[in-house]
C-alpha positions in Angstrom: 0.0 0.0 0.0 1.6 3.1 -1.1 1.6 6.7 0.8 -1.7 8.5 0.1 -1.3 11.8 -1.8 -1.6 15.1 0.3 -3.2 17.9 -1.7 -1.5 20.7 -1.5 -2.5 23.5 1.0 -1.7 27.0 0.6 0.1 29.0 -3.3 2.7 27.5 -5.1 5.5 29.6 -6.1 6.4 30.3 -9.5 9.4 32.0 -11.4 9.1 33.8 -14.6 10.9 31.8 -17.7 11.9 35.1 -19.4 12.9 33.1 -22.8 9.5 32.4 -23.3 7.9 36.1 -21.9 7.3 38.6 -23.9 6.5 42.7 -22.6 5.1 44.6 -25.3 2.9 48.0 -26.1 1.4 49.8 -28.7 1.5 53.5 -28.8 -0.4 56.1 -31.9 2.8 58.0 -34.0 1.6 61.0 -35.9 -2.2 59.6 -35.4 -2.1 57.9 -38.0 -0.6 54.2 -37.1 0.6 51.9 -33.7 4.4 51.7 -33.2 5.0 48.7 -31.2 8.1 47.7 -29.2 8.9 45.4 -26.4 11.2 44.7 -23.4 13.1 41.4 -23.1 15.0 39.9 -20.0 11.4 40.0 -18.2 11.5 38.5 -14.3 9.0 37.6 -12.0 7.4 35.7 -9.6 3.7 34.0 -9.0 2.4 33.2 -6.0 -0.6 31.1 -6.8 -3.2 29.7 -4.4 -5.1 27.1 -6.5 -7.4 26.6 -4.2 -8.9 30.1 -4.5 -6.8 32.1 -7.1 -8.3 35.6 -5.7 -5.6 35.0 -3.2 -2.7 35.0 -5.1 0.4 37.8 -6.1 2.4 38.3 -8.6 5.3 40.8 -9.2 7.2 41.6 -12.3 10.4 43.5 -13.1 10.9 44.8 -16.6 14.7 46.1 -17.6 14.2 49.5 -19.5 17.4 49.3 -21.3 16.1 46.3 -23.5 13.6 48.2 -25.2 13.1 47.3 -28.8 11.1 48.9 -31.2 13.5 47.6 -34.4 14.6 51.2 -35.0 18.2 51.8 -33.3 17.2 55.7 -33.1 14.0 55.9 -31.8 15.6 52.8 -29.2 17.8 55.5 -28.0 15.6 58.6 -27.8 13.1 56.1 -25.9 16.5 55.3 -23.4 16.8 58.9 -22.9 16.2 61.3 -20.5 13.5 62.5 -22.7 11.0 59.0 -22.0 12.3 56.2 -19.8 15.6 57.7 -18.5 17.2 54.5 -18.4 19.9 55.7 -16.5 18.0 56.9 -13.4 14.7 54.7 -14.1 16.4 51.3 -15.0 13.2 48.4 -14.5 9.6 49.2 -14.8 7.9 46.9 -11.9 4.4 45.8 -11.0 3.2 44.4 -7.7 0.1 42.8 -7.8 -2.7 44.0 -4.6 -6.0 42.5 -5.7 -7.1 39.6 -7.7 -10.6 39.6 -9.1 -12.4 36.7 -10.8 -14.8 37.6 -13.5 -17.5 35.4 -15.1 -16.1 32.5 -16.9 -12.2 31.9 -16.4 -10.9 35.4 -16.9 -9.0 37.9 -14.1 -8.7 40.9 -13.3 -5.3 42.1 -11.7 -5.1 45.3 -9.5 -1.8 46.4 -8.7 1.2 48.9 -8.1 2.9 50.0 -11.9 6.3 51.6 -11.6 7.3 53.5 -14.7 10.3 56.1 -14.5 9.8 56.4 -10.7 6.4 57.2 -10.4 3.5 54.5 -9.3 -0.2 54.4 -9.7 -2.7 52.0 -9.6 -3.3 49.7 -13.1 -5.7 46.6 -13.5 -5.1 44.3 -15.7 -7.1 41.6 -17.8 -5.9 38.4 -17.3 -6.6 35.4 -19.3 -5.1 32.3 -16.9 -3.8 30.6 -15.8 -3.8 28.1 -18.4 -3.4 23.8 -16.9 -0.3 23.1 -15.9 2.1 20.9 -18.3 5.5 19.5 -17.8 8.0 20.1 -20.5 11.1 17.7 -22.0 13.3 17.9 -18.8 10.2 17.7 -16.1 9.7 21.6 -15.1 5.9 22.2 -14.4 5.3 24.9 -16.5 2.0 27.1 -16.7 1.2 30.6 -19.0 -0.9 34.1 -18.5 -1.3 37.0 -20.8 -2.4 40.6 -19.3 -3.4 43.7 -21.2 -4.1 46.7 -20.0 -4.0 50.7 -21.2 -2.4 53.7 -19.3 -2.0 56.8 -20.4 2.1 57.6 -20.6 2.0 61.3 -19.1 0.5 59.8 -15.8 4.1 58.5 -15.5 6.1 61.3 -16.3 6.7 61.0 -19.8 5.1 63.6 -21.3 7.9 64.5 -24.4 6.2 65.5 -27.5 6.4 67.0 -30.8 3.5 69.4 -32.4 2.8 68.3 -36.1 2.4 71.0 -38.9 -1.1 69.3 -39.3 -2.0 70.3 -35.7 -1.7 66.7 -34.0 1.1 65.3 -31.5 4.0 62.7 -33.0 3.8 60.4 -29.9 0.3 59.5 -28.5 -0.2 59.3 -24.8 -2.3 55.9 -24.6 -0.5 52.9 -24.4 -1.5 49.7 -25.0 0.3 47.1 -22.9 0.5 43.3 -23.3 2.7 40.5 -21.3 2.5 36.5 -22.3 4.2 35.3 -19.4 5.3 31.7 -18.8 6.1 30.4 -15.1 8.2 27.8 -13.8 6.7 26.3 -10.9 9.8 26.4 -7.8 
């Protein structure tokens, strides 16, 4: 007669796989079109109570430096002192507060964002997270993807550029997406 299984009581703990996480956003240039970008080297941790996900936390760190937007000079400018300030303001952070469930299986995260040194509150839509799996070499692996919209000048960046045509190059809502994948501790 083998040992009986003991469910588990209380969250598991879970690490952000940042090869297989992406940060991205969206913002209007000129009105007219989106320019996306994104941030690699993404960390994190989940907390996850199973049992009653409502109870669970999750934090992220975001390295500023690694913005990509596949344009070398707008990279910089966006490193500069003029937008992110990489220099003074290297990670972008958020620190969940509240969980929410919503009807069906979605979320909605509450939480602390930290862009160039200035936080406010942001909720996020969460679809997740998804059954766990194991991959090739046994980790127990699960995902999530969050969106949410802020608008940039509540963070301090508030650079611009009048157009001839009356409207601003940069627009100040930003879309924000992250498809994270966890590694459970």
């Amino acid at each position: 007669m083998g040992t009986p299984k003991i469910a588990q009581v209380g969250p598991s703990s879970w690490k952000i796989d940042p090869a297989h996480t992406a940060a991205e956003f969206k913002v209007k240039h000129m009105m007219i079109t989106n320019v996306k970008g994104q941030f690699s080297g993404v960390s994190g941790t989940l907390s996850l109570d199973e049992q009653d996900v409502t109870n669970s936390k999750v934090e992220v760190t975001i390295p500023t430096a690694t913005i990509n937007t596949r344009e070398p000079d707008r990279d910089t400018h966006l490193k500069s002192a003029d937008f992110f300030d990489v220099e003074r303001f290297p990670t972008i952070s958020f620190k969940s507060t509240t969980v929410i469930r919503r009807p069906g299986d979605d979320l909605e995260v509450e939480g602390d964002l930290t862009i160039h040194g200035v936080t406010r509150k942001v909720r996020l839509a969460v679809e997740g997270p998804t059954v766990a799996g194991k991959d090739p070499w046994g980790n127990t692996r699960i995902g999530a993807s969050a969106i949410a919209k802020i608008n940039r000048k509540d963070f301090g960046l508030v650079w611009n550029t009048a157009l001839e045509t009356g409207g601003l190059l940069v627009g100040d809502d930003v879309g924000i997406t992250i498809d994270a994948e966890f590694i459970k501790a």
